[in-house]
C-alpha positions as CSV (number, residue, x, y, z in Angstrom):
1,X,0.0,0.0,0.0
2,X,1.2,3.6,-1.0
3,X,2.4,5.7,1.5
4,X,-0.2,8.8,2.2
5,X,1.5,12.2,1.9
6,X,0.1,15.2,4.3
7,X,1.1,18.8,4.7
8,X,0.7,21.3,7.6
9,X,1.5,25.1,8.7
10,X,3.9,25.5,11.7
11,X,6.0,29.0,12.6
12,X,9.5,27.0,12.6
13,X,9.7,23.4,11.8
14,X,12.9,22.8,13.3
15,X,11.5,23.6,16.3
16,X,9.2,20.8,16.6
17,X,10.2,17.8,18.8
18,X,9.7,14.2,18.0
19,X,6.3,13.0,19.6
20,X,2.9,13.5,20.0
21,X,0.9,16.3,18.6
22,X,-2.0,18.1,17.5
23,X,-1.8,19.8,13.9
24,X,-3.8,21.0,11.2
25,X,-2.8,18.4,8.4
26,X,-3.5,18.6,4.5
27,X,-4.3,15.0,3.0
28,X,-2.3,15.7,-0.8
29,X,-2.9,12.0,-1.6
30,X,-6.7,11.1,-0.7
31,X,-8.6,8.6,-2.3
32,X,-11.5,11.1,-3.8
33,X,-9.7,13.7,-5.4
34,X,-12.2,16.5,-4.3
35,X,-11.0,15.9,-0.7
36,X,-7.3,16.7,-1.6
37,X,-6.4,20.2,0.7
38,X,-9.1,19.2,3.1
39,X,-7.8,20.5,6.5
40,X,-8.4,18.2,9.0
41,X,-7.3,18.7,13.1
42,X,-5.5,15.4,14.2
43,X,-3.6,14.1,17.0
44,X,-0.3,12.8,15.4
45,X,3.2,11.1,16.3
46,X,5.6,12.6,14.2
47,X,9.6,12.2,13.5
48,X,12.3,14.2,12.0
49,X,13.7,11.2,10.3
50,X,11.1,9.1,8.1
51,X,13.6,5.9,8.8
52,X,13.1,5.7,12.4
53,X,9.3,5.4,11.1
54,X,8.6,3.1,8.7
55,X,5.4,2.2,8.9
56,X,4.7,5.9,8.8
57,X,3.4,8.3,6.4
58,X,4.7,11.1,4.9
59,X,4.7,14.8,6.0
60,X,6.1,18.0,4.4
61,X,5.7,21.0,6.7
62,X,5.5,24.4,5.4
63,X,6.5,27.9,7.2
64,X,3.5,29.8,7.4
65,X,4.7,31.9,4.7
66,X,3.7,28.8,2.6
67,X,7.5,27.8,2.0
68,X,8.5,24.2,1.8
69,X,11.0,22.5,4.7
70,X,13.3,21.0,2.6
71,X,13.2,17.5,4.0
72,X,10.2,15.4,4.6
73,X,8.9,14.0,8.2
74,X,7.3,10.7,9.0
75,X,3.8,10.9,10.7
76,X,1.2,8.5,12.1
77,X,-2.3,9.8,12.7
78,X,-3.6,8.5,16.1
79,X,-6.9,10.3,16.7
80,X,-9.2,12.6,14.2
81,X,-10.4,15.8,16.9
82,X,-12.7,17.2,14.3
83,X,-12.8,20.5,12.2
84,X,-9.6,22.5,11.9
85,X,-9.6,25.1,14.9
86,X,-7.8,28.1,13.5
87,X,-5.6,29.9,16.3
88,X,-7.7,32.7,17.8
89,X,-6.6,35.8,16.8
90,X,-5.2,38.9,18.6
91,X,-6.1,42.4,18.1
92,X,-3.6,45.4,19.6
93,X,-3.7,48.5,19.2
């Protein structure tokens, strides 16, 4: 079975740790093509180096600027938590 490939925005990708975590995730390689882009809110186990993972699928994280990181991670999906919950935003004056 092909591996699924996902995307998500974070402010610094380096800065993630290896573990558990919630993200916004992009399917790019759904089986309905309509749903391709669909943000989804997940739980997720993810790792810097896709080797350590095998059984894992792919993730390519994106600046929020839209920019590509240059190498992929490896991510497993342990629970859906629903719609994507944008982060609230902050007026000042």
């Amino acid at each position: 079975m092909p591996k699924k490939e996902y995307d998500s925005f974070v402010d610094n990708p380096d800065a993630l740790a290896d573990g558990e975590i919630a993200l916004a995730i992009r399917e790019l390689t759904p089986d309905n093509r309509k749903k391709k882009y669909l943000t989804r809110y997940a739980k997720c186990i993810i790792c810097h180096d896709p080797k350590k993972m095998p059984d894992g699928d792919v993730l390519w994280l994106r600046w929020q600027r839209g920019r590509q990181y240059p190498k992929p991670f490896a991510i497993k999906i342990v629970e859906e938590l629903g719609e994507f919950l944008p982060k609230q935003v902050r007026y000042t004056a």
